[in-house]
N, C-alpha and C positions, 0 to 999 in steps of 0.2 A: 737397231731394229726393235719392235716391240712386237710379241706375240701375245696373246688369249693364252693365261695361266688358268684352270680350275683345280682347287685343292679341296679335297675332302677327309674327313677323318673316316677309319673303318672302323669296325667292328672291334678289334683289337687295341685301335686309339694311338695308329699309326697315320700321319698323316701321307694321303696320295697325293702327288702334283701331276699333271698331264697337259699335254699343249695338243689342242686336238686340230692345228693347224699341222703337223708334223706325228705324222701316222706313227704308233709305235714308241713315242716319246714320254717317257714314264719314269716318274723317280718317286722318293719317298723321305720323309722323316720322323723322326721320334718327338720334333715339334715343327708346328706351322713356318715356323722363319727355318728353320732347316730343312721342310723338305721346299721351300722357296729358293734358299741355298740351290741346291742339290738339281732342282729343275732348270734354274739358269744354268750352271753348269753342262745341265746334259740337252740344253738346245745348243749352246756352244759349242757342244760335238757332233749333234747332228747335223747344224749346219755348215762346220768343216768337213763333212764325210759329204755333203751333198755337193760341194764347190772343188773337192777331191775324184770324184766319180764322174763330174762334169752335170748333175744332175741339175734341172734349174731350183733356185733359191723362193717358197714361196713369198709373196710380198711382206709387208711391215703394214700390221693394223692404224692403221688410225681410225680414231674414236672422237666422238663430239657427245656433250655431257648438254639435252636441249631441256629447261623449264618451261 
């Protein structure tokens, strides 16, 4: 499945990842490829907590790249 990653660096030059397909889904890292790490990771859990709750799974993005 593919979700909408957006990563930003704070204030402090920690980077945030968020999937704003998945309310609440929030990780971080001390670099870009880890908090990349760390957000795959934590859709991985929220999407087992959602198919454990019985909750439905939202879709898988697909994307078209048009010139």
């Amino acid at each position: 499945m593919k979700f909408r990653v957006l990563i930003a660096q704070d204030e402090d030059g920690v980077f945030v990842a968020q999937c704003p397909d998945l309310p609440g889904c929030l990780s971080q890292g001390r670099t870009r490829a880890e908090a990349e790490v760390n957000i795959t990771n934590a859709i991985g859990g929220y999407l087992k907590s959602l198919q454990q709750h019985g909750e439905p799974v939202p879709p898988s993005i697909s994307e078209e790249i048009v010139e």
